[in-house]
C-alpha positions in Angstrom: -9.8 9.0 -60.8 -10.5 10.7 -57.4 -8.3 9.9 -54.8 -9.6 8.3 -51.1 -9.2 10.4 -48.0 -7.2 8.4 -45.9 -9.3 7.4 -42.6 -8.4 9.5 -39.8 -6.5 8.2 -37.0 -8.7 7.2 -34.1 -7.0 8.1 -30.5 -7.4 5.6 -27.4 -9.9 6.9 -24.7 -8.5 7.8 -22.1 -7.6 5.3 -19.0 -10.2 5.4 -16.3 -8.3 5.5 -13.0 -10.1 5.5 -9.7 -8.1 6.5 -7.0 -9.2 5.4 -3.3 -7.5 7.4 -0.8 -8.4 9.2 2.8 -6.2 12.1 1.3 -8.0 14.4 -1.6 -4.3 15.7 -2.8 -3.5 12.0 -4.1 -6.2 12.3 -6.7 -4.4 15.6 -7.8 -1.5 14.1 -7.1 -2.6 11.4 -10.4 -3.4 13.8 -12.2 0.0 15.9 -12.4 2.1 12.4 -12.5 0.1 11.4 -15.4 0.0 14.1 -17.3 2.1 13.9 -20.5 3.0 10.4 -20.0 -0.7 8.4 -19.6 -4.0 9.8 -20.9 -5.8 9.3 -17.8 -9.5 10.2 -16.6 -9.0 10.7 -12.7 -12.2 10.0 -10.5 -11.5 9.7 -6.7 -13.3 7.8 -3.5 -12.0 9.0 0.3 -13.4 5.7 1.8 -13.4 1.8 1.0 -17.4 2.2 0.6 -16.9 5.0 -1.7 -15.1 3.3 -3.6 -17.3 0.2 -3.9 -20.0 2.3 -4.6 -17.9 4.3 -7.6 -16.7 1.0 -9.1 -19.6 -0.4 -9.2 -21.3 3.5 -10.3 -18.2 4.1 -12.6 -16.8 0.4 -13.9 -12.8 1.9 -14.2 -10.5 0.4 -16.0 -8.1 0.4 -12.7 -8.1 1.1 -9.4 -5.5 2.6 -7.3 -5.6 1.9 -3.9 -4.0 2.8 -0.7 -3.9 0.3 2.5 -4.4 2.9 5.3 -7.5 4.9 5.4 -8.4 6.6 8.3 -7.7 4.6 11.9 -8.3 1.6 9.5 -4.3 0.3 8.7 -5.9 -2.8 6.3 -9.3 -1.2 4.8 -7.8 -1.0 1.3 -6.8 -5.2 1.8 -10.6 -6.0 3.2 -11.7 -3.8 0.1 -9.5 -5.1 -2.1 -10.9 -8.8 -0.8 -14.5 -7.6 -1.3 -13.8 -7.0 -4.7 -12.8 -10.0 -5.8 -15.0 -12.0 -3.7 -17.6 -9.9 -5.8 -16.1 -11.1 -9.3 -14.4 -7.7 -10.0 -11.7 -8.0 -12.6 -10.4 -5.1 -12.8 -6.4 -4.7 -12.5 -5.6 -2.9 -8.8 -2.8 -1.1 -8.2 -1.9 -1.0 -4.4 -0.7 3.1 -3.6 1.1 2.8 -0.1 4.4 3.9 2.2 4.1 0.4 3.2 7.8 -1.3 2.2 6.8 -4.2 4.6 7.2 -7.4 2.7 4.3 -8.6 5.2 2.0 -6.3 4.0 2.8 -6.3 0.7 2.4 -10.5 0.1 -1.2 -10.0 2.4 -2.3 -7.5 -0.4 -1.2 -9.8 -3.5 -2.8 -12.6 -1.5 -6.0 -10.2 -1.3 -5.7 -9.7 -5.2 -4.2 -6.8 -6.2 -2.4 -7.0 -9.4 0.7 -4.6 -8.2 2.2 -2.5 -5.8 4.3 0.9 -6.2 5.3 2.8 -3.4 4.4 6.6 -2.9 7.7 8.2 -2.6 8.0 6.1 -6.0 9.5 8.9 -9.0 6.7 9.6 -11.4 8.2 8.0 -13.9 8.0 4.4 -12.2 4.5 5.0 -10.5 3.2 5.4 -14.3 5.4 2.5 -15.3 3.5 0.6 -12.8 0.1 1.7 -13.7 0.6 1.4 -17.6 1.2 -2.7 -16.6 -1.0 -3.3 -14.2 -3.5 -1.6 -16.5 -2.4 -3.9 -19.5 -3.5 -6.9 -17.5 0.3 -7.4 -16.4 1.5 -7.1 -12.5 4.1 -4.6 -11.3 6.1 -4.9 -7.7 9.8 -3.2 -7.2 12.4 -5.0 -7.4 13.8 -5.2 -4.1 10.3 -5.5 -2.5 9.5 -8.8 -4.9 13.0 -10.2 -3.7 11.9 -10.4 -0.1 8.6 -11.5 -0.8 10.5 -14.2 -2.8 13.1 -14.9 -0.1 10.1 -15.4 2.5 8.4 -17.7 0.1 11.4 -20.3 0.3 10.4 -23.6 1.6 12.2 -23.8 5.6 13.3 -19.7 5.2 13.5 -18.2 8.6 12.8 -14.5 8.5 15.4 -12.2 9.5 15.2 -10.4 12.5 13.7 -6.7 11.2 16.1 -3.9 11.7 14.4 -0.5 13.6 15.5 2.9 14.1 16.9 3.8 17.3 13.2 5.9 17.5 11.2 2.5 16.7 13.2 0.6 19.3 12.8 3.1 22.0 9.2 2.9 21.4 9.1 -0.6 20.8 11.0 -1.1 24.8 8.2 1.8 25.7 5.6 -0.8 24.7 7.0 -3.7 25.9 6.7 -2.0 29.3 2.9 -1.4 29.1 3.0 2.0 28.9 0.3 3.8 26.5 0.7 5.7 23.7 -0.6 9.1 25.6 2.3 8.0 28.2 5.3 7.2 25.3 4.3 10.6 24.0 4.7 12.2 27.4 8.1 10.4 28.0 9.5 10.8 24.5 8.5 14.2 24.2 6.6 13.7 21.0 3.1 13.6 19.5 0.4 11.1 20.3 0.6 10.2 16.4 3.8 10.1 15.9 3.9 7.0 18.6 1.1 6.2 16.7 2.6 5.9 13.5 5.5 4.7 14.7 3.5 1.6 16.2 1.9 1.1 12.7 5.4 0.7 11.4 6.2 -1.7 13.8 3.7 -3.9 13.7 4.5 -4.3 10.2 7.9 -4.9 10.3 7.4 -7.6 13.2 4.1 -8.9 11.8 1.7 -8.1 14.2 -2.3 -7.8 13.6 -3.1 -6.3 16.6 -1.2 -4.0 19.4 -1.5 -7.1 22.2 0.1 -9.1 19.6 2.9 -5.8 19.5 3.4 -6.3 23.1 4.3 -10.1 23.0 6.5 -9.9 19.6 8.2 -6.3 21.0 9.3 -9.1 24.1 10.7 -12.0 21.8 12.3 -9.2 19.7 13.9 -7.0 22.5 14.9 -10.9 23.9 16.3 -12.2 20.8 18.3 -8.5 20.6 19.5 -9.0 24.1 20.5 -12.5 23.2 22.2 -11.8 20.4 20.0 -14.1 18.1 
């Protein structure tokens, strides 16, 4: 009696990942966290309509994206929103340096499916796209507590705590003075201000820099006060 080859074993395809990011070393970036822990197939978009245009070219299995693409701070959110206004079901993993609880409950409101951090180690950043890939969700610990704590019914937020740089900047602001002039004063780059004002408008919740100016006066007043 002759004996059956035994099938042989049939390996997974690899994971489609499309990574949508203004910065071309993040796809490589995938590509070395990934290797030897996910079998991955890394395609890449620098733009939100890039990346519209390669999920709808490419179907993924997941997207990666990040929330700050050029001058745009929320393209990824609006992109994100598009998405799943357009039916997309595929599991997005939100890529950002955004540790703003704000931002972070805005994006799972838009529909991602998780969010890791960038200066995440490799091993958790692949932790987080193996489960939001498996249809699960994926937020760090200490960022899903202070979603949680500002989702309690009558929870007051706590008064955000800034850097001695942040509040210098933040007083420079609530003076009316540009970003050109902060620069000048502070004897820093125009982009660092820049950034600097990003950061703060997510740590005081503010969509737009007018609506920086009147929260940097009820913080700097509250501060004074002692509140």
């Amino acid at each position: 009696m002759t004996a059956t080859a035994a099938p042989a074993p049939v390996s997974a395809a690899p994971l489609r990942v499309l990574i949508v990011d203004d910065h071309p070393v993040v796809a490589e970036g995938w590509e070395w966290i990934t290797r030897g822990r996910l079998e991955c197939r890394v395609s890449a978009a620098a733009t939100p309509l890039q990346g519209w245009r390669a999920w709808r070219r490419e179907a993924p299995d997941v997207m990666v994206v990040d929330l700050t693409m050029g001058e745009a701070r929320h393209a990824g959110l609006r992109l994100i929103a598009r998405l799943r206004a357009a039916g997309a079901a595929l599991p997005i993993l939100v890529f950002t340096m955004h540790r703003s609880p704000i931002v972070a409950r805005r994006a799972l409101q838009a529909g991602c499916n998780g969010i890791i951090m960038k200066d995440s180690p490799s091993a958790e950043i692949c932790e987080a796209l193996r489960q939001v890939a498996a249809g699960g969700d994926y937020v760090p610990a200490d960022l899903a507590r202070k979603i949680a704590l500002m989702e309690r019914p009558g929870a007051t937020p706590a008064r955000p705590r800034l850097t001695p740089r942040e509040t210098d900047i933040l007083r420079a602001i609530a003076e009316g003075l540009s970003y050109r002039e902060i620069a000048e004063r502070a004897g820093i780059s125009y982009k660092t201000v820049s950034n600097v004002s990003q950061t703060l408008k997510d740590k005081l919740g503010a969509q737009s820099l007018a609506d920086l100016v009147v929260k940097a006066l009820r913080h700097l007043d509250e501060e004074r006060d002692g509140i």
